[in-house]
N, C-alpha and C positions, 0 to 999 in steps of 0.2 A: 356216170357210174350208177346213179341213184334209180338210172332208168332200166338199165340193166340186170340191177341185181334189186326189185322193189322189196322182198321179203325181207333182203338182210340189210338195204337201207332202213327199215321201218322198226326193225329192230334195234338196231343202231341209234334211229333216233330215242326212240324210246327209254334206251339207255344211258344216254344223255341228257334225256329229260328228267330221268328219276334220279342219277347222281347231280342234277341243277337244282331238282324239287330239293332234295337230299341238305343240300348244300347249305341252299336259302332256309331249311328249315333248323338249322343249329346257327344259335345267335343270329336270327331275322333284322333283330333293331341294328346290330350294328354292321350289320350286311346293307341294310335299306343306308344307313348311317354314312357311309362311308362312299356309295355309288351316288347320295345326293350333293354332299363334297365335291365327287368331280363333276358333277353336271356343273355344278356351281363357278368350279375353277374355270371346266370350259368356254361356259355363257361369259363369261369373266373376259377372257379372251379373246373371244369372238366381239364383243362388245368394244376392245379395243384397238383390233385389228385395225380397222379401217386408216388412222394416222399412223402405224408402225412400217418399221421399213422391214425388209425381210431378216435383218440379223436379230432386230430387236423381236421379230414373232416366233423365232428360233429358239430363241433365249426365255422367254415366258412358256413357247410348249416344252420346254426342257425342264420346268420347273414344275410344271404343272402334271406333266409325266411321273416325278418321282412319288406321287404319292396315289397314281391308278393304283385299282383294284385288281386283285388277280384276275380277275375274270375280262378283263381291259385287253393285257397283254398277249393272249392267243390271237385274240382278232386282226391286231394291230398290222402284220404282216398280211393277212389275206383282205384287206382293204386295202393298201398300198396295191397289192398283185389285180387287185378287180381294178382302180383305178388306171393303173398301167395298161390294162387290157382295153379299156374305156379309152381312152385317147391313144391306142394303135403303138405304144411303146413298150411291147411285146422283150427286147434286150436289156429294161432297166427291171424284169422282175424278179423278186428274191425268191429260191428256193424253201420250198415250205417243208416243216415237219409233218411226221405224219399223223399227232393230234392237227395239226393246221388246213393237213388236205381233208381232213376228215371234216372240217367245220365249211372248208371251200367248198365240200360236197355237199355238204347240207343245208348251203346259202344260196 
C-alpha cells in the first residue's frame, strides 16, 4: 500500500511520528521508566526460558504481559501475523484492526 500511495504514506507516517514524539514528550521519565521495566521483565524471561517447559513459559509471559506498556499492545498482534507469515502458516493469522494494519503497513 505504502508503494502505491507514497504521498499519503509519508504523511501518515509522519503523523505518527509526531503523536509518538507527542507522547514520549509528556512525562518522558516515566515513559522511558516503564519501557525499561519491561525490557527487564523480558530479558527476565528469556534468561530463563531455556529450563522451562512450555506451560511454565506460558505462565511467566502471562505475567509479564500485565504490566506492557501501551505502546506494547498494538504491535503484539501484527508480530504474531508477520511470524505466521514467516513460517508459511498463512490460516493461524489474526485479523488486524485498522490502527494494526496501519502499523503492518508501515513495518
Amino acid at each position: 500500500m505504502a508503494a502505491q500511495l507514497p504521498v499519503a504514506a509519508a504523511w501518515m507516517l509522519a503523523a505518527v511520528s509526531v503523536f509518538g514524539i507527542l507522547n514520549f514528550a509528556i512525562r518522558p521519565a516515566e515513559k522511558i521508566a516503564a519501557l525499561q521495566s519491561d525490557v527487564h521483565q523480558y530479558s527476565v524471561l528469556l534468561s530463563k526460558s531455556d529450563g522451562l517447559d512450555a506451560s511454565a513459559i506460558r505462565h511467566l509471559l502471562h505475567e509479564a504481559r500485565e504490566t506492557d506498556t501501551d505502546e506494547i499492545e498494538p504491535l503484539r498482534v501484527v508480530a504474531f501475523n508477520d511470524v505466521m507469515l514467516e513460517i508459511d502458516e498463512l490460516d493461524a493469522r489474526i485479523p488486524l484492526t485498522p490502527m494494526q494494519k496501519l502499523i503492518d503497513v508501515l513495518a
